[in-house]
Structure formats: C-alpha cells, structure tokens
Steps between C-alpha positions, in 0.01 A plus 500: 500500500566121622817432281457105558149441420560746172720610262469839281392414124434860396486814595275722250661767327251823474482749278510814719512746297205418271287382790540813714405682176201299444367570855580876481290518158212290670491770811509768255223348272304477870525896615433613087144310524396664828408854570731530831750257381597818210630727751711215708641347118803722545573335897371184386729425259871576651347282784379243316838471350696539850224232601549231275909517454493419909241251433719354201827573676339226835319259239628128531361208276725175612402182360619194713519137506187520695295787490470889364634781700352841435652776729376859459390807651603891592355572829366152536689206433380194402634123414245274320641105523297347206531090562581401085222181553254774637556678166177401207610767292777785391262761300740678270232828384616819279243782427585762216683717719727253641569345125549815369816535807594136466386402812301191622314443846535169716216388684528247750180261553459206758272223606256618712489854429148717440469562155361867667857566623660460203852405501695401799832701381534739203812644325567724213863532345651179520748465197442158317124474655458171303822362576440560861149356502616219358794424670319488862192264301758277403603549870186417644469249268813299588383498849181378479650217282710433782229443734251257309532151644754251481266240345475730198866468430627212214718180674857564410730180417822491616778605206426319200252276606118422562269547810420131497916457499492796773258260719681175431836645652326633741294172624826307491694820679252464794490102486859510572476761782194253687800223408728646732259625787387134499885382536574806769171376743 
C-alpha cells in the first residue's frame, strides 16, 4: 500500500461468526435439494465451515483516501484495488436468511462494468454495512469535489473585505512593483 499517496480511513469490521454460519447453512441448503448432494451433507458441512472461517480468517475490506482494498482468498489469493471515483454505486442487499442472522452483503459496482457480470466486488459480514457504505460515498464524494475545475470555485476576499477591494490592492500592489522595475532599468 503507497503510504504517501493514501492514508487508511477504515478498515471493515466483519462479523465472522454469523457469516461463516450463513455460508455453512447455504451449502447445506445446496446438498439437501439434490439427490447426490444427501449423501455428501454430512462432509459438506464440517468443510464448509473449515472453508469459510479460512476464508473469513484472510478477508480484508480497507477503505482509503483513494480507493477500496479487498484482499481475500484460501488457496488463491486475491487483492482487488477499487479507484473510489471508479465507484457508481455501494449496493447494500439482505435476503431473509441473512436478516434473519443480522447480516448484510456489500456489492461493489463501477463505471463501465457489464450489467451481465454483475458486481465488480461482493462481501457479506461487514459490521455497520451502512455506515461503511456511506463513509467511502462520502469518500468518493469528497474527491470528486476536489477535482471539478477551478473556475467553479467562489472569489475569496482577503479578511474582512470585498473582491473588488481584493483587486484594488492588488492593481496598486503590482503598479508599485512595475514602479520599481522601471527605476532598477
């Protein structure tokens, strides 16, 4: 992470616990509706467990100055860097078995991206879902406020007084600089 360009802002807190329970019951709902997956529920199960702590244990969700980091993975690690001003929208979704847990999914969606693909990053278990969503909005907000151009910005007079003031002092300021180039040539 480039420590000058960025600073930290957050670092999600996840719910472990209730997520890695919410994935177990979703493999277990998958091997109960097929005919082969009944005779693999009582495998499936510890190892969807063992599965998903690892995967919970390696999950990362940093919000920066500049952009998302998602870092994840159990035999494959991977590091999404999410630009904020790519960002169009945080999807916070909940279906009935994550509301019944408490839980909330994050989806990450950016400019550009095939609606076919669905979203660019997805996470389930962050603590404070909304607070986090709109904490790196805000984010991504701030900086694309920061790069609209200068001629959007309102003049600022100098303490206390007008921008027609502001311009008179500085007219005569520059009248007496030309003054003494004149005298100095």
């Amino acid at each position: 992470m480039n420590q000058t360009r960025e600073r930290v802002l957050q670092e999600a807190a996840l719910s472990v616990k209730a997520a890695v329970d919410y994935h177990t019951i979703g493999a277990a709902l998958a091997c109960a509706v097929t005919v082969i997956g009944i005779p693999l529920l009582v495998a499936a199960v510890p190892f969807a467990r063992w599965y998903y702590g690892r995967y919970y244990a390696t999950l990362r969700v940093v919000l920066t100055s500049r952009d998302l980091k998602i870092h994840r993975g159990v035999w494959v690690s991977e590091e999404k860097t999410i630009p904020l001003e790519q960002i169009t929208d945080l999807r916070v979704y909940q279906g009935p078995i994550m509301r019944r847990m408490g839980l909330k999914g994050l989806a990450v969606e950016t400019a550009g991206q095939s609606t076919q693909q669905g979203a660019l990053a997805t996470v389930i278990g962050i603590e404070d879902t909304d607070g986090f969503r709109d904490l790196a909005l805000n984010q991504r907000d701030r900086i694309a406020d920061q790069t609209e151009e200068p001629a959007l910005a309102r003049p600022v007079a100098a303490e206390g007084g007008s921008v027609l003031e502001t311009l008179v002092e500085i007219r005569d300021v520059l009248k007496r600089i030309e003054e003494r180039l004149n005298r100095d040539a």
